[in-house]
Wavefront OBJ file of the C-alpha trace (Angstrom):
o trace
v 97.378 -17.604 23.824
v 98.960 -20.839 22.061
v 102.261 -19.789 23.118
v 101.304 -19.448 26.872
v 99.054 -23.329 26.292
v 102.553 -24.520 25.144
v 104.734 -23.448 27.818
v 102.006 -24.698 30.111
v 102.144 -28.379 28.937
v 105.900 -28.351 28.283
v 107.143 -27.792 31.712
v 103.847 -29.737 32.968
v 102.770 -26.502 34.941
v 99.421 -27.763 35.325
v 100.649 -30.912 37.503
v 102.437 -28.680 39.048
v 99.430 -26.144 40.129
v 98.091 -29.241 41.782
v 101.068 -30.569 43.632
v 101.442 -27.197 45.100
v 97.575 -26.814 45.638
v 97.885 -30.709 47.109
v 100.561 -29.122 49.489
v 98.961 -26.231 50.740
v 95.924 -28.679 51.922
v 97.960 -30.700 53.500
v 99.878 -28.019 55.004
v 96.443 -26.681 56.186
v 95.241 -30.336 57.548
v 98.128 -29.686 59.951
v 97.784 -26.163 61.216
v 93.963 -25.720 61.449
v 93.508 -28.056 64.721
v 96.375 -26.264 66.201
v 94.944 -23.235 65.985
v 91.531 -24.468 67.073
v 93.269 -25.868 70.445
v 95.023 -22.643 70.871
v 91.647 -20.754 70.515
v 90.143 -23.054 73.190
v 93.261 -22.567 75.440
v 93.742 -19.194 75.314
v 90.016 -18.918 76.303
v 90.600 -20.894 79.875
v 93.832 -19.545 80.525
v 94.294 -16.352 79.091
v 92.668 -12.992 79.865
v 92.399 -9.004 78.786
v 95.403 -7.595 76.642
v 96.730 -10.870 76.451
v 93.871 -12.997 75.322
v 93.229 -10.190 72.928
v 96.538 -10.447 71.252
v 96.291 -14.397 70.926
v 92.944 -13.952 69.186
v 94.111 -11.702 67.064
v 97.108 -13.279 65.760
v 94.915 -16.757 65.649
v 91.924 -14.717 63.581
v 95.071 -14.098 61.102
v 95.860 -17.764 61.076
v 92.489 -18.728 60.495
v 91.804 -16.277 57.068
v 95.868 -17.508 55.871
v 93.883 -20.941 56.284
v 91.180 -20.019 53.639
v 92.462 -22.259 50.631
v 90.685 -22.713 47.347
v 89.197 -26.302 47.404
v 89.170 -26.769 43.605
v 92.104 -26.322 41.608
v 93.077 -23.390 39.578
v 94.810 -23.059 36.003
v 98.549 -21.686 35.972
v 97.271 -17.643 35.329
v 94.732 -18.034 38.397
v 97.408 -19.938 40.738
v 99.749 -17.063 39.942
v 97.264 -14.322 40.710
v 96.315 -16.281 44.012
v 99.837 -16.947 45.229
v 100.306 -13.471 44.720
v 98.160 -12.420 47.488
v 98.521 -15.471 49.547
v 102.383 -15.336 49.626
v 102.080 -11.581 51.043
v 99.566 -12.165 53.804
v 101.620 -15.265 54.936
v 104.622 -13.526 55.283
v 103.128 -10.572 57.509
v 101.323 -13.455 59.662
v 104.632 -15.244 59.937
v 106.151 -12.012 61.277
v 103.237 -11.120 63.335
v 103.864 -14.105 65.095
v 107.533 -14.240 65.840
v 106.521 -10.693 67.374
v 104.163 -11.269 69.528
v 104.568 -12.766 72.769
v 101.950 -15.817 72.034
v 104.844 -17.266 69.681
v 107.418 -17.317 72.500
v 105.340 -17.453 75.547
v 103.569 -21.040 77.076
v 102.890 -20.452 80.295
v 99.027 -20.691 79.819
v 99.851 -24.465 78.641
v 101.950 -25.340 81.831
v 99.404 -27.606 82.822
v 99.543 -29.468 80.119
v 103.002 -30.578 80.649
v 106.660 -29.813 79.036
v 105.242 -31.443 75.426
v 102.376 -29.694 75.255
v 104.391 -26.296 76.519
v 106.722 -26.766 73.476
v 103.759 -27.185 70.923
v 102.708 -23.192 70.864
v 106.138 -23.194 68.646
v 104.646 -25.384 66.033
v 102.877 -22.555 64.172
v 105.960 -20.554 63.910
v 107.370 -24.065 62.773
v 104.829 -24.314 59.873
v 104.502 -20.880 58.731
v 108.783 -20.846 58.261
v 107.380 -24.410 56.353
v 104.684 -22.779 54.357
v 107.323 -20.609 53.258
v 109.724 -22.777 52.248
v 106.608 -24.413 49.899
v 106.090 -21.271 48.381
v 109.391 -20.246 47.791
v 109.540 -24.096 45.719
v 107.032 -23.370 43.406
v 107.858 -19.545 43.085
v 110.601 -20.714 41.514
v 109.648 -23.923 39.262
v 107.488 -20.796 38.400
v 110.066 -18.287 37.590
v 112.089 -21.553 35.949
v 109.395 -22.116 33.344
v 109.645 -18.270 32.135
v 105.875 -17.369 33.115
v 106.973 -14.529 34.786
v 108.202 -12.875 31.128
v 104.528 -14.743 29.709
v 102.245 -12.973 31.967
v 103.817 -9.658 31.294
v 103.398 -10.187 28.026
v 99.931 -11.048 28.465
v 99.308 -7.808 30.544
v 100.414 -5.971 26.957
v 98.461 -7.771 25.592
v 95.730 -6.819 27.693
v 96.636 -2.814 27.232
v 96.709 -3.400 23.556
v 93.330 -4.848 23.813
v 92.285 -1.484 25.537
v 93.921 0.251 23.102
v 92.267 -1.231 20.203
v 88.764 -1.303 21.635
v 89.334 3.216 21.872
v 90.235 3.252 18.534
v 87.176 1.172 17.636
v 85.036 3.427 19.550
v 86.543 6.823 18.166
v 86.032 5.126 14.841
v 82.484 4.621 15.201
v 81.464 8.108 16.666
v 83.802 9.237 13.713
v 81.133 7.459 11.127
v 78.186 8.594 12.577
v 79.355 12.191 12.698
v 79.893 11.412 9.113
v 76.476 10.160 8.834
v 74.995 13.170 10.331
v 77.299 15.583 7.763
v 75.805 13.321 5.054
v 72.575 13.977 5.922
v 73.050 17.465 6.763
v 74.478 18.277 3.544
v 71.363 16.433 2.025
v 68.928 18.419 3.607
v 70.682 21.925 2.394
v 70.534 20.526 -1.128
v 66.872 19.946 -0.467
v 66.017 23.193 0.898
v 68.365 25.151 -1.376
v 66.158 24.043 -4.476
v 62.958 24.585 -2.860
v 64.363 28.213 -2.190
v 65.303 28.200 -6.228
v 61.516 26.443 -6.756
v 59.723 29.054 -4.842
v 61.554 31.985 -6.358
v 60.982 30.879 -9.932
v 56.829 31.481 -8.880
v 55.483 34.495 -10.560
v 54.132 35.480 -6.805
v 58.045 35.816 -5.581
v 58.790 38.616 -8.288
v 55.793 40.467 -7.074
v 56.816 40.167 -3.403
v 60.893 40.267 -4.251
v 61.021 43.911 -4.131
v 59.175 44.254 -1.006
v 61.121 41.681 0.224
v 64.615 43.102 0.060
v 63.207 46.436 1.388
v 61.647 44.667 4.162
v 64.860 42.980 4.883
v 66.849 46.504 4.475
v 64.437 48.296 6.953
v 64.984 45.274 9.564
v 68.809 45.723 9.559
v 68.302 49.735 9.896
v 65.725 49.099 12.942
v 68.430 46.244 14.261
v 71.197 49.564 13.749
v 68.839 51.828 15.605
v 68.244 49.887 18.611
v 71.601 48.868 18.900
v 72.444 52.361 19.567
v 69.816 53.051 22.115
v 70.485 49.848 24.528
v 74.398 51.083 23.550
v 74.172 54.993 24.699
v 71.652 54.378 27.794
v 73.653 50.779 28.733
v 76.976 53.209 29.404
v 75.226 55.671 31.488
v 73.130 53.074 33.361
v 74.248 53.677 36.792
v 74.485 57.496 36.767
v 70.800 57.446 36.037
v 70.122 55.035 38.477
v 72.232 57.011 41.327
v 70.412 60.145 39.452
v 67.154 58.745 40.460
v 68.287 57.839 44.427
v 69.784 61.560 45.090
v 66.200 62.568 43.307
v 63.972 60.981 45.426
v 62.647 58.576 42.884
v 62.339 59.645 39.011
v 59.449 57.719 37.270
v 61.105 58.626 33.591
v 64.395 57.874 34.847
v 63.683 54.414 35.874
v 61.520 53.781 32.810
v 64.505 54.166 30.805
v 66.755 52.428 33.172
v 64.121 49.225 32.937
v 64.032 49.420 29.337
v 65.601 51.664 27.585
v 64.358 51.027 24.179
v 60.500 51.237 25.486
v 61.239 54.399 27.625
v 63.430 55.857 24.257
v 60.355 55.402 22.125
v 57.411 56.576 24.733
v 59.225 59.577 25.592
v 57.936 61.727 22.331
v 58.917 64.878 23.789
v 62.508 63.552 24.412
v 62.275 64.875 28.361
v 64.988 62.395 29.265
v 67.040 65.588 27.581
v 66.390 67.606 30.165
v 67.288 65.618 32.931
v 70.791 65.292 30.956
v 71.710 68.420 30.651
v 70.996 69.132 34.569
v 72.946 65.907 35.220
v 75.716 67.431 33.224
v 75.451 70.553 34.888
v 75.476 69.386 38.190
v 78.419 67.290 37.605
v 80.585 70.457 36.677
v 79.385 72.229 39.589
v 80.326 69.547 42.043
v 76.377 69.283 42.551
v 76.327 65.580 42.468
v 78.911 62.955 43.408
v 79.212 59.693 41.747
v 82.105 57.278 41.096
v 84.794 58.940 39.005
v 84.534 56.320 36.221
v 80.974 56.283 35.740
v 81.381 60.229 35.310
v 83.975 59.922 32.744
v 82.141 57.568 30.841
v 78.872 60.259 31.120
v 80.854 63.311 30.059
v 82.527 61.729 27.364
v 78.924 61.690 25.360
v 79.814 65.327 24.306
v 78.005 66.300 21.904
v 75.905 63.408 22.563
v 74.266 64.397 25.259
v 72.690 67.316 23.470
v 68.438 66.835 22.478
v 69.156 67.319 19.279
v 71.600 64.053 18.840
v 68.935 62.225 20.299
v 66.241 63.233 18.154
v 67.922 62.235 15.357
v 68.096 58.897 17.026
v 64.347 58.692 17.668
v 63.404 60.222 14.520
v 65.157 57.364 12.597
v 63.932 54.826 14.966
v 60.392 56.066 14.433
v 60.890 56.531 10.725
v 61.940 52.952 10.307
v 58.998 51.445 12.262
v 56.726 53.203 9.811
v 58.148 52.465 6.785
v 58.364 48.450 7.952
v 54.887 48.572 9.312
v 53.922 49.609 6.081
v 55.786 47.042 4.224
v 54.604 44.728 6.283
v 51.000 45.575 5.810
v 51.370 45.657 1.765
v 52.480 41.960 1.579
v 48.991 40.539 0.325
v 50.901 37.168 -0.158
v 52.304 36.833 3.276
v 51.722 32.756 3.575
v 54.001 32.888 0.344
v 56.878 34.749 1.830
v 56.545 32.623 5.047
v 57.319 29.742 2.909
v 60.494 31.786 1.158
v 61.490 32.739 4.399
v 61.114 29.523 6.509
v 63.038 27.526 3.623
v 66.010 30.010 3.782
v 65.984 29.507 7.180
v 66.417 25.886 6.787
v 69.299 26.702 4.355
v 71.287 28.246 6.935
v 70.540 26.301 10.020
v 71.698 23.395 7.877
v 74.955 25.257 6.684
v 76.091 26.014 10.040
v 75.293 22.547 11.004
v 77.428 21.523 8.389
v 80.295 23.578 9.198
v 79.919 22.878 13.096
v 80.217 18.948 11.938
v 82.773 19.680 9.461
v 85.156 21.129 12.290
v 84.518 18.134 14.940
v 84.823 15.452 12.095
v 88.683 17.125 11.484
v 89.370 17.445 15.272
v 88.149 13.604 15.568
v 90.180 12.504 12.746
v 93.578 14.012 13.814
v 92.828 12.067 16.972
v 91.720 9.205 15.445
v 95.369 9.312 13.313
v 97.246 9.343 15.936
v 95.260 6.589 17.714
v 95.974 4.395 15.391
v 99.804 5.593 15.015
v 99.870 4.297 18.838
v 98.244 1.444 18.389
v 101.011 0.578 15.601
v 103.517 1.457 17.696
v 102.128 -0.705 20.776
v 102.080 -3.920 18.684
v 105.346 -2.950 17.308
v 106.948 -2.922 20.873
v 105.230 -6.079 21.630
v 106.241 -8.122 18.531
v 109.745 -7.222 19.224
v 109.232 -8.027 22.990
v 108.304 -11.653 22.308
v 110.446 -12.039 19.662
v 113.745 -11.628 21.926
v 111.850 -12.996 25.149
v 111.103 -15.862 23.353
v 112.628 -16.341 20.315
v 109.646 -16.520 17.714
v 108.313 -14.003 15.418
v 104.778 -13.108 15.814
v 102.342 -11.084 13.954
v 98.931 -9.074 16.079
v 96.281 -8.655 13.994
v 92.777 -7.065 15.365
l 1 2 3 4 5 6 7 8 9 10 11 12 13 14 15 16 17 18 19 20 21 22 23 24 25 26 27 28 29 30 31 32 33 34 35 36 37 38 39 40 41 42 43 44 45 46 47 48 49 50 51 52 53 54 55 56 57 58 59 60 61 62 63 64 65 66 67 68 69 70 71 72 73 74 75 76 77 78 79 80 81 82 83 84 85 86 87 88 89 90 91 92 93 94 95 96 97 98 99 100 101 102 103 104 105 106 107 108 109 110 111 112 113 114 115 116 117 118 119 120 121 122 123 124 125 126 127 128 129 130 131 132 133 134 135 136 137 138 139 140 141 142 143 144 145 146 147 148 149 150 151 152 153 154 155 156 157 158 159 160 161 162 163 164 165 166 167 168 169 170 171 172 173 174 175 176 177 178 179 180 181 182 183 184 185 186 187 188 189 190 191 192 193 194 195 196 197 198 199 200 201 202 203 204 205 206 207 208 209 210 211 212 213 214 215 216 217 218 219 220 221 222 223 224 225 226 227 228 229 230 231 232 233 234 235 236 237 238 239 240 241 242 243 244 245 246 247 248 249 250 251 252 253 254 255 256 257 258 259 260 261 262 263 264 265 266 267 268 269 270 271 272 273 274 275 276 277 278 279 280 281 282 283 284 285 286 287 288 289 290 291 292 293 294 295 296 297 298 299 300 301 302 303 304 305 306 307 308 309 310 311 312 313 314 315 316 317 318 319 320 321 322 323 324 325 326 327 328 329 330 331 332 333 334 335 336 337 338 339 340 341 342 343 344 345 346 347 348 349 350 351 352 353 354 355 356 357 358 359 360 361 362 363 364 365 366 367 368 369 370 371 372 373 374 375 376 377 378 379 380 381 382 383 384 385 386 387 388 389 390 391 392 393 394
């Protein structure tokens, strides 16, 4: 910014802002009655299409007219003229287009001085021109042009620099949260180690493990029920159509692990072996697929597979209900249980934060590798723009 103050105050930029500024004012003393007696004109003399035109290349004249009152410093003059200077030039060639800028005849009766006047705007908008083009170049003269694109780097670097600051700060309070995190497993860990060191957890350990070996098994044994009557799902459901309604099929097809276990006399068995049958004798017709999927059971589709399957499935529920029931300290192995829970939730909370902390710091690396680069390119930029070595640092 102290390079930009200096060329600003060497080449007196500031005075000449206001000269310019002093200019256009004048400029606009000039223009605005004329196009206030054109506007009253064109109203007495002038009617449909044509009147339209001449108020709307007149409403154009009157916004080109709109010029800042107080004066502006050499960035804000630049950003004005750069609007300004467009919008004058397509009024300036609206004009010498239309036929209001070469057509009087509405003024006849005004006389041969007054019939000459409708050429004055085209007069002053080639002379507004000729003012901007002046201070465009005392402008481009003093080198702002090369300043304010350096500024607009500087702007982008700016941006730059304010993402890195952000993706640094969620990267510290992710790493405030894995702090804690890993804080809270150490807690929970040696209440685990507390509670197991209690003459009450060697009583219960036992139980415990057998409790936890029966609830895999169970977990096992389920699995394979929703597995077997999942596949064959929609042959017992188009089963159950051709049938009329089945009130066993459609228990199992609702739930199979509910139907599985009510169904002590396994008579879903049955109605397997006359699906099979009926799907070798053509009996039945369902989608080729489905069928494939149904006959390649094999062996499978037999009672006795299946009462294996229930037999284990019962067996297990037993054997856990009655480990269940011999826990006398169950408020004890809540505790065990609940603080291993903790442990775990916390580890893969851990390892969840550990993965997003490297993803965010591989970005956050090469953030900062292009921020580095950006000043680079700008330092170098200045220093052959402008001759002197400079040195960002945010």
């Amino acid at each position: 910014m102290g390079q930009f103050s200096d060329v600003v105050a060497q080449k007196q930029l500031s005075s000449e802002c206001a000269l310019f500024l002093g200019k256009l004012k004048e400029w606009k003393e000039i223009v605005e009655p004329l196009v206030i007696m054109f506007e009253e004109r064109s109203a007495l003399y002038l009617h449909g299409a044509e009147l339209e035109e001449v108020i709307k290349v007149l409403g154009m004249m009157k916004r080109l007219l709109k010029i800042p009152a107080d004066d502006m410093d050499v960035r804000k003059m630049r950003a004005f003229l750069r609007v300004f200077s467009a919008y004058a030039e397509i009024v300036l060639r609206k004009v010498e287009e239309s036929e209001f800028g070469h057509n009087s005849h509405f003024l006849y009766s005004e006389g041969k001085e007054e019939r000459e006047a409708i050429h004055i705007l085209l007069e002053e908008l080639t002379r507004l021109q000729i003012i901007i083009r002046e201070f465009d170049q005392v402008m481009n003269e003093s080198g702002m042009q090369t300043l304010e694109l350096l500024f607009e780097k500087i702007d982008l670097l700016r941006d730059v620099k304010d993402k890195n600051s952000k993706i640094e700060q969620k990267f510290m309070e992710k790493k405030e949260r894995l702090n804690f995190a890993e804080q809270k497993k150490k807690e929970k860990q040696q209440e685990v180690e507390q509670l197991k060191l209690d003459s009450g957890y060697e009583v219960l350990r036992e139980v415990y493990e057998l409790r936890t070996q029966l609830i895999d098994e169970q977990e096992k044994c389920q699995d394979q029920v929703f597995l077997y009557f999942g596949k064959i799902k929609i042959v017992l459901q188009q089963y159950a159509q051709q049938q009329g309604g089945n009130e066993l099929v459609e228990r199992y097809v609702a739930n199979p692990l509910q139907g599985f276990l009510d169904d002590q006399g396994l008579a879903i068995g049955h109605v397997l072996d006359h699906l099979k049958t009926g799907l070798m004798t053509g009996k039945f017709s369902f989608p080729a697929e489905e069928v494939n999927v149904f006959m390649g059971y094999g062996d499978k589709l037999q009672v006795s597979y299946l009462q294996r399957l229930q037999s284990d499935l019962l067996r297990v529920k037993r054997e856990l209900e009655v480990v269940e029931g011999s826990m006398r300290n169950r408020y004890f192995l809540f505790k065990i249980q609940d603080a291993e829970y903790r442990v775990e939730h916390f580890v893969k909370q851990i390892e969840k934060l550990q993965e997003e902390l490297s993803v965010m710091q591989d970005e956050l690396q090469q953030q900062q590798l292009h921020l580095e680069r950006e000043k680079h390119v700008f330092e170098q930029t200045v220093k052959v723009t402008l001759g002197k070595e400079i040195v960002i640092n945010f």
